[in-house]
C-alpha positions, 0 to 999 in steps of 0.5 A: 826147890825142894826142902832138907827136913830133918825129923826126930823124936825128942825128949822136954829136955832135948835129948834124941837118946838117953845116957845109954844110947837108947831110944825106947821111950821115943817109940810112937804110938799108931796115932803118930806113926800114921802121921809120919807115914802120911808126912812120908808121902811128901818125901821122895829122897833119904839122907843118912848118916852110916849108922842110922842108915844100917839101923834101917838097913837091919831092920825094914826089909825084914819087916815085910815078911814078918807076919807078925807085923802090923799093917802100918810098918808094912805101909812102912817098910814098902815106902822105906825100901823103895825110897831113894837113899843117901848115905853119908859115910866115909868108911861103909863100903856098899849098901843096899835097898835103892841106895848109894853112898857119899864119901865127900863133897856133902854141902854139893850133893845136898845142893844138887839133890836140891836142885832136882825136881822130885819131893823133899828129902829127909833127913836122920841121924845125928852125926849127919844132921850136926854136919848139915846144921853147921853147912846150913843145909837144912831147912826145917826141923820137925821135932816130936816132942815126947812127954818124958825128961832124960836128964841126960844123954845126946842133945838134938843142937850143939849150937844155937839156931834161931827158927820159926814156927811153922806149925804146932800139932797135938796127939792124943799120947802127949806128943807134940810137933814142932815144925820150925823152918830156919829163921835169921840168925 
């Protein structure tokens, strides 16, 4: 069956944006962008909350004939637009770039998406994601910790989960990743 993996960047402190909303000091280095373009490769299906989804909307497709581009987010954007997306919103009207969008019905979709042979599916956005944990439909959690606190802004969990660790790797930036899948609670 394939897995719901919900990947994000995370400060010491477990915030995935700082009190302004911004996410600058989670940018990865080419070390850890390699990485998450070799861990895309096992992913065949995106799932997104509106406003993740039109971040990336915004700006992927654009890489790809921007000369200024490096190789890796070209690598990036062709794996982006051609992946299969889901997005979750029940006021966006249309999407683009192999898209579709649910208003509804998220713990059955997920559940037939799962059922569905192909790859895993990733999971991005917050307010989707808080959604998915309290529907218990995601099973791992790829954090990759930065060196750096916020004190505050908007955590990664707004509730307790119990998780198992799966794999621990580290980069040479200071980075870490945490793999947890969902343990007894």
């Amino acid at each position: 069956m394939r897995q719901v993996i919900y990947s994000q960047m995370v400060s010491v402190d477990g915030y995935i944006e700082d009190q302004n909303g911004s996410i600058d000091w989670s940018k990865p280095d080419e070390e850890v962008f390699q990485h998450i373009i070799d861990q895309e490769k096992m992913v065949d299906t995106h799932l997104y909350g509106r406003k993740t989804y039109e971040n990336m909307a915004g700006h992927w497709p654009a890489v790809l004939n921007d000369p200024k581009s490096s190789s890796q987010d070209k690598e990036w954007a062709r794996m982006w637009v051609d992946r299969k997306k889901i997005v979750f919103s029940k006021t966006l009207a249309k999407v683009e770039w192999n898209s579709k969008i649910v208003k509804s019905n998220i713990k059955e979709e997920i559940e037939t998406e799962k059922a569905m042979p192909g790859k895993n599916l990733s999971l991005g956005g917050a307010s989707i994601a808080h959604t998915m944990i309290e529907l218990d439909l995601i099973d791992e959690y790829w954090l990759y910790v930065h060196p750096v606190t916020l004190g505050r802004g908007k955590p990664m969990f707004h509730k307790q989960l119990t998780l198992q660790l799966a794999e621990a790797q580290s980069f040479a930036s200071g980075i870490v990743l945490l793999k947890y899948q969902k343990g007894g609670e």
